[in-house]
C-alpha positions as CSV (number, residue, x, y, z in Angstrom):
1,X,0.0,0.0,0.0
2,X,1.3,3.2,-1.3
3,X,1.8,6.3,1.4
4,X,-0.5,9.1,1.4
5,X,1.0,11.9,-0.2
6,X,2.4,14.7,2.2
7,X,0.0,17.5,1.1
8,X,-2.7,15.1,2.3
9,X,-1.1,13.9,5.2
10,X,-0.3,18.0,5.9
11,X,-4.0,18.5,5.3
12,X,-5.0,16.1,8.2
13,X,-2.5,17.6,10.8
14,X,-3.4,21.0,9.8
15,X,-7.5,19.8,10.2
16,X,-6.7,18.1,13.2
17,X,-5.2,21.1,14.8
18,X,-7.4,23.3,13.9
19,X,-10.3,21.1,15.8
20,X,-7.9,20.8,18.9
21,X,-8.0,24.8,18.6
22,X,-11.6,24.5,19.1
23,X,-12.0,22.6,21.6
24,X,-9.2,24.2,23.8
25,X,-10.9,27.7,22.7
26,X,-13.9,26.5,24.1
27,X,-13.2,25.3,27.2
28,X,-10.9,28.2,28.1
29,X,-13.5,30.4,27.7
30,X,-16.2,28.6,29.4
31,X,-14.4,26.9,32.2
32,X,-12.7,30.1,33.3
33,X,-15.6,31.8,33.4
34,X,-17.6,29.3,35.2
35,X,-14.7,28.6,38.1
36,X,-14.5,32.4,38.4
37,X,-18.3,33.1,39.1
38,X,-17.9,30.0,41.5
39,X,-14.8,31.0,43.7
40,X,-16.5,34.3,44.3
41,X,-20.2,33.0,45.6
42,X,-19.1,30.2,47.5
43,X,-19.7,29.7,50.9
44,X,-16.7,30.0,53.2
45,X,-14.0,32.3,53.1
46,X,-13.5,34.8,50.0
47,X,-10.3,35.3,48.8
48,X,-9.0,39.0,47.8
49,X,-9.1,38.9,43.8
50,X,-6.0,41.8,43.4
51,X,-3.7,38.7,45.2
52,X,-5.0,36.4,43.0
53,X,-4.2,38.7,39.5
54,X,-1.1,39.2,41.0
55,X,-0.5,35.3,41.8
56,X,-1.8,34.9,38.0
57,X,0.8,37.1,36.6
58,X,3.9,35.4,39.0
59,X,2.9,32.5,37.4
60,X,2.7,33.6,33.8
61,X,6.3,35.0,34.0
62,X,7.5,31.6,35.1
63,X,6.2,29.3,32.4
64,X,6.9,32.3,29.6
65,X,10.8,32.0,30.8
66,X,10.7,28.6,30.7
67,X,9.2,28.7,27.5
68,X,12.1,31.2,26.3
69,X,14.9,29.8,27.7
70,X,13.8,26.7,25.6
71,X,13.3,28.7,22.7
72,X,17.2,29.7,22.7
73,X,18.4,26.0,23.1
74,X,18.5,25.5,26.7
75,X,21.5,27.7,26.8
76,X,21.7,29.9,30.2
77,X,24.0,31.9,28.2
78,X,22.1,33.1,25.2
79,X,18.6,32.9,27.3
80,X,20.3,35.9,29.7
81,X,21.7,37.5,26.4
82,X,18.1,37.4,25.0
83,X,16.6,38.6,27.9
84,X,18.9,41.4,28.1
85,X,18.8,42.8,24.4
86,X,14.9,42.6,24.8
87,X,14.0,44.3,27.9
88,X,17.6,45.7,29.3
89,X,18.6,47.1,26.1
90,X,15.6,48.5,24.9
91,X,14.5,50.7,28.1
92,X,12.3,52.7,25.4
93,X,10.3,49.8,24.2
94,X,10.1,47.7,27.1
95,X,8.3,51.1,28.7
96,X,5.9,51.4,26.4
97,X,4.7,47.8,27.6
98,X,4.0,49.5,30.6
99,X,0.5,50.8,29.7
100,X,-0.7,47.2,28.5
101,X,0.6,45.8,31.6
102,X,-1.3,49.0,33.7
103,X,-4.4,48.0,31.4
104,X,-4.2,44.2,31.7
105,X,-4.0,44.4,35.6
106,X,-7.1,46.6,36.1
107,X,-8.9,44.8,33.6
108,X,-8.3,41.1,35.3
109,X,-9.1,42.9,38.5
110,X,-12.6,44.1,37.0
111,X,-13.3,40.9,35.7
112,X,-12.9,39.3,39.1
113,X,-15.7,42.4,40.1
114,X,-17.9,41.3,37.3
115,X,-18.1,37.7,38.1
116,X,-18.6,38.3,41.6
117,X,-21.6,40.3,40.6
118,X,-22.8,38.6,37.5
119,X,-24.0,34.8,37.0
120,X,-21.9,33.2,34.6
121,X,-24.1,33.3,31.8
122,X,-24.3,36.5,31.8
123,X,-21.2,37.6,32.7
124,X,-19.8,35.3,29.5
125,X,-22.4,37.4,27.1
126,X,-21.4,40.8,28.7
127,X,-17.8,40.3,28.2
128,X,-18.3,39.7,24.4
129,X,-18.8,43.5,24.1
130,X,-15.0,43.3,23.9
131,X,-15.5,42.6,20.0
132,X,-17.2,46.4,19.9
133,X,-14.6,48.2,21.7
134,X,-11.5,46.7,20.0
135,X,-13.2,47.6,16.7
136,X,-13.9,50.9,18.0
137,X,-10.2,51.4,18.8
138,X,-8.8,49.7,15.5
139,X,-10.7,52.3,14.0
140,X,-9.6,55.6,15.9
141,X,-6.1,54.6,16.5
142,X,-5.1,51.9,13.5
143,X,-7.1,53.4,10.9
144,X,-8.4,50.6,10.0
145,X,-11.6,50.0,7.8
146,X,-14.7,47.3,8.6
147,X,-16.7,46.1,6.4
148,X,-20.4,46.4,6.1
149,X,-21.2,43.0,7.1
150,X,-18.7,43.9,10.5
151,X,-20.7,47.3,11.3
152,X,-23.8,45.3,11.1
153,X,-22.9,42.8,13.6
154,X,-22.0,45.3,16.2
155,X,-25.0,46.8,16.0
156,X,-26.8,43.1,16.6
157,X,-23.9,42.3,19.2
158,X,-25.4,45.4,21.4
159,X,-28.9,44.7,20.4
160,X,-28.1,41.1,22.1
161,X,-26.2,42.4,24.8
162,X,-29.1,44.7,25.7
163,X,-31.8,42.5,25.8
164,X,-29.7,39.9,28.1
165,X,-29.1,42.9,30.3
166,X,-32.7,43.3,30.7
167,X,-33.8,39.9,31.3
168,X,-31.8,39.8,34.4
169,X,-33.8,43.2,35.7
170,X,-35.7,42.2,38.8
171,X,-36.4,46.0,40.0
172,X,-33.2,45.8,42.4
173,X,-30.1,46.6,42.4
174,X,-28.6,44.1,45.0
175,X,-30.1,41.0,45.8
176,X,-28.5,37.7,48.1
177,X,-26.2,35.3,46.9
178,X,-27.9,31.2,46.2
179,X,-27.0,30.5,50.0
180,X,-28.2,33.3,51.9
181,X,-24.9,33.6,53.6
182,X,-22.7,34.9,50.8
183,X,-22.1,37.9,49.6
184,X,-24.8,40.5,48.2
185,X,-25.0,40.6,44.7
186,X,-24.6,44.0,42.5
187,X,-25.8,43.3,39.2
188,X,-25.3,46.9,38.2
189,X,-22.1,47.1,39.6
190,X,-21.1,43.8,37.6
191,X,-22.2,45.3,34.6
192,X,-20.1,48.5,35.1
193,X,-17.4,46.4,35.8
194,X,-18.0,44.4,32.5
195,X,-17.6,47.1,30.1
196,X,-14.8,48.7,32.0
197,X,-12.9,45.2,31.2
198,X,-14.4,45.7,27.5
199,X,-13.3,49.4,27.1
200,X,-9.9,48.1,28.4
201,X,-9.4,45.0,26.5
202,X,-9.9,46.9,23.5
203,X,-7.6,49.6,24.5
204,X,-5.0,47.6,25.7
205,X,-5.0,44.8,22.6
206,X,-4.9,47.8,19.4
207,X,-2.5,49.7,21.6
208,X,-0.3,46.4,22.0
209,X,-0.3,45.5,18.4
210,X,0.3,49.3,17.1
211,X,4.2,49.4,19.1
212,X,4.7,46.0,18.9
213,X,4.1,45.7,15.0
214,X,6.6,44.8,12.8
215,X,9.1,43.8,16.6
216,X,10.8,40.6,16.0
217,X,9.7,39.5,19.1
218,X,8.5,35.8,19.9
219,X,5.1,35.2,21.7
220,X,7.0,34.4,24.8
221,X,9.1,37.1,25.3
222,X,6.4,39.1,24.7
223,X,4.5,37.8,28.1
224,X,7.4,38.0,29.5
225,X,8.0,42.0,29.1
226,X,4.8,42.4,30.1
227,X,4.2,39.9,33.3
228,X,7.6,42.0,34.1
229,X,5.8,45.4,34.6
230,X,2.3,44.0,35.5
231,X,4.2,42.2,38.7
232,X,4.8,45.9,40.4
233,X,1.3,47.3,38.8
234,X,-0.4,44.2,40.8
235,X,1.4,44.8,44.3
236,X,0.5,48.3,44.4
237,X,-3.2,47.3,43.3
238,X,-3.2,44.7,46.0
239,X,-1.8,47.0,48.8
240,X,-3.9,50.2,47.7
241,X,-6.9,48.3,47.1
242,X,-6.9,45.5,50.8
243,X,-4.2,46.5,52.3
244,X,-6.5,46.4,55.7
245,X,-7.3,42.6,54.7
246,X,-3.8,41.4,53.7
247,X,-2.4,43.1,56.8
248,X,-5.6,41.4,59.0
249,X,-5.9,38.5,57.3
250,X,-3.2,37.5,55.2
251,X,-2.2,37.4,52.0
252,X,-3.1,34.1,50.7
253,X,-6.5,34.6,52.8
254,X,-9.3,32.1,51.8
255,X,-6.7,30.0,49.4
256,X,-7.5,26.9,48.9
257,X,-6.9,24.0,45.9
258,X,-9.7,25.7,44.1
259,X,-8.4,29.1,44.4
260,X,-5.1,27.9,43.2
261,X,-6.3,26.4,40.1
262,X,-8.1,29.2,39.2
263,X,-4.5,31.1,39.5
264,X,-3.0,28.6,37.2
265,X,-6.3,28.7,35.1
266,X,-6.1,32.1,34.5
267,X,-2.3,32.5,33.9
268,X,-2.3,29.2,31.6
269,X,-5.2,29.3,29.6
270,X,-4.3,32.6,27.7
271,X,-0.9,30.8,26.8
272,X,-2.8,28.0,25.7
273,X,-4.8,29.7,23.7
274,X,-1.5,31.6,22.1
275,X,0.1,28.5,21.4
276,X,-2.8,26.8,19.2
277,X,-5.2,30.0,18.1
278,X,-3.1,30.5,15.3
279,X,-4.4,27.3,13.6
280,X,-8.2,28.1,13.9
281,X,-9.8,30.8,11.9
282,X,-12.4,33.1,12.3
283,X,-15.3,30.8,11.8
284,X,-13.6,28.5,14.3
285,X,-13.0,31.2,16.9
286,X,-16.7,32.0,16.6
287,X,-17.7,28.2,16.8
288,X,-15.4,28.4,20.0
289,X,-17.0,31.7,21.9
290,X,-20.5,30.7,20.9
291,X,-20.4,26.9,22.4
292,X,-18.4,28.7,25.4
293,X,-21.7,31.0,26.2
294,X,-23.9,27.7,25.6
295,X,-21.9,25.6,27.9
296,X,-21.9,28.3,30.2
297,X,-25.7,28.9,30.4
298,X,-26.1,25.3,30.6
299,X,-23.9,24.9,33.6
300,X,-24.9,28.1,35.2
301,X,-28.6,26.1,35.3
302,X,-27.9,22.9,36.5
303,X,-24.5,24.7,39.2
304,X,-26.0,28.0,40.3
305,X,-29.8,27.6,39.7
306,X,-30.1,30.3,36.6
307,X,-33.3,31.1,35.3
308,X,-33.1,30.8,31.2
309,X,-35.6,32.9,30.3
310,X,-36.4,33.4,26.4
311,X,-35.7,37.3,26.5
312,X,-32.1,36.2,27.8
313,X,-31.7,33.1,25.1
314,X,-33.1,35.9,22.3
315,X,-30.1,38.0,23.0
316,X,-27.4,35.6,23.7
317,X,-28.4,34.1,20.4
318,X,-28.0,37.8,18.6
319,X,-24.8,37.9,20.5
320,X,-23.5,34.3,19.1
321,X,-25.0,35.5,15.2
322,X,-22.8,38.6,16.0
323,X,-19.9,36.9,16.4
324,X,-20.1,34.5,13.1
325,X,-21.2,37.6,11.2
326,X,-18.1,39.5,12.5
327,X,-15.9,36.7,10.9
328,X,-17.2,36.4,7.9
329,X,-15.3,38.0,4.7
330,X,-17.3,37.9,1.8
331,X,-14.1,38.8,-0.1
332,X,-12.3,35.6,0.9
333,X,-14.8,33.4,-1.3
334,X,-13.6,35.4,-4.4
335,X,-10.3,35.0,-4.3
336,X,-8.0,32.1,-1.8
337,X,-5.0,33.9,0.0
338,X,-2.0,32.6,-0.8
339,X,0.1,30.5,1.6
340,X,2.2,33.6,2.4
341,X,-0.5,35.6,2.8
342,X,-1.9,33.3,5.4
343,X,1.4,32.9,7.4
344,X,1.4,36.6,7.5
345,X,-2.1,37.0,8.7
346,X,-1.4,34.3,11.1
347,X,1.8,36.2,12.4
348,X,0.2,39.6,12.8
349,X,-3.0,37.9,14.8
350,X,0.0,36.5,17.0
351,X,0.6,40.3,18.5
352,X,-2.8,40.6,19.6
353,X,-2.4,36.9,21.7
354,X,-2.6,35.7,24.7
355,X,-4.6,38.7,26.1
356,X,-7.5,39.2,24.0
């Protein structure tokens, strides 16, 4: 029996890949979302979010060094030399990391606010308006153009948005957690908190990919500038925002296995997701998000008694049509990009990873 021939064989790898893309997109969006809403409205003792950010970030550095120094060979020499003609010799680039890094830590703190507030259903739909605000800010600061199948699927991402927003409206602001004994729940203060960690993810991914465009920098090395100068951005968040708790309490206050999986969860699963979303494309990435908010209403039924209501499945399903229509190129039916084209494409989605 004859092999197969290697473009066939490349075919399969490239296929499988892209489906092991999806199915690590999707559970990295709805798992994390899910353990988040969890470790906040649990009973016992609550942990202080800004330690846990900062615990996040400690151990992204770690694994993106690792990660480095096995890019350069396992050679201690040329993984210092690297390290040093990157962020030592470079003082002007490696500060203009500085505002992502500022960003990324305020957002991740906001998005521990929002799940604290927010079932995860909602929460998971919410955070989608991400897709509006880094269009917004591709517009204003990259000058780039959408196209009129994008502008119409912002307008039916909001629509969505809005109407799941609503179907959570009871007539109060602030209503008991599922036990009785947890911690009140600020549905307006979780939404605030939601499209703060939009306005910011926007901000902070155009803003990374307009100084870090055309930088021969890997992935890695990329993290680890920026877990560098979110490290002292987190401290002074966790000391301006419970410094009366840490000093009372503790630092690793309410820690437990849970809490440090959802550390490692955090820290790893936007690596993850940098390592394989270059293999998945846009309809992918949609398949991905869209079966994350499913599971994630599912769940949310069955683990914290949510109500699926059909204003709220309306409006999450505008919300998932928003995100295929957002993907979709017309133009990409009329003519295949070459296989240049497509490394390039792949390459410049790379600057925008892990922290989408």
């Amino acid at each position: 029996m004859l092999p197969a021939p290697i473009y066939y064989r490349t075919s399969v790898n490239t296929n499988t890949l892209k489906y092991i893309s999806l199915l690590t997109l999707t559970l990295q969006n709805a798992i994390l979302g899910l353990s988040m809403r969890y470790a906040r409205t649990r009973p016992g003792d609550i942990f202080l979010s800004s330690t846990a950010v900062l615990m996040s970030e400690f151990a992204k550095l770690i694994t993106c060094l690792i990660l480095v120094f096995n890019e350069e060979g396992k050679d201690a020499q040329r993984f210092v030399r690297s390290l040093h003609k990157t962020i030592v010799a470079n003082p002007i680039d490696t500060l203009k990391v500085c505002v992502p890094s500022l960003v990324y830590i305020v957002q991740n703190n906001l998005l521990y606010v929002s799940a604290s507030h927010l079932d995860a259903a909602t929460y998971q739909v919410t955070y989608q308006l991400k897709i509006l605000t880094t269009a917004m800010f591709a517009v204003v600061i990259l000058r780039r153009k959408l196209l009129n199948t994008q502008w119409g699927s912002l307008l039916l991402l909001v629509a969505g948005i809005v109407l799941v927003q609503l179907a959570q409206t009871d007539g109060g602001s602030a209503v008991k957690a599922k036990d009785e004994t947890g911690p009140v729940q600020n549905r307006m203060l979780g939404l605030w908190a939601a499209l703060g960690a939009c306005f910011l993810s926007g901000f902070a991914g155009i803003y990374f990919e307009k100084i870090l465009k055309g930088a021969d920098i890997s992935v890695w090395m990329r993290n680890v500038q920026l877990s560098l100068l979110s490290i002292p951005f987190g401290l002074i968040t966790c000391f301006v925002n419970d410094a009366s708790p840490i000093y009372e309490k503790g630092f690793f206050y309410g820690y437990d296995m849970f809490i440090w999986y959802l550390v490692l969860l955090q820290a790893g699963g936007g690596l993850i997701v940098a390592a394989v979303v270059k293999y998945a494309d846009n309809i992918l990435k949609g398949f991905a998000t869209s079966l994350a908010i499913i599971i994630s209403c599912i769940a949310s039924i069955y683990i914290f008694d949510f109500n699926l209501t059909l204003q709220f499945s309306c409006g999450a399903g505008l919300v998932i049509s928003s995100i295929f229509l957002y993907g979709y190129d017309p133009g990409r039916h009329a003519s295949k990009p070459t296989m240049q084209q497509q490394q390039q494409s792949a390459a410049d989605e790379e600057k925008l990873l892990p922290r989408v």
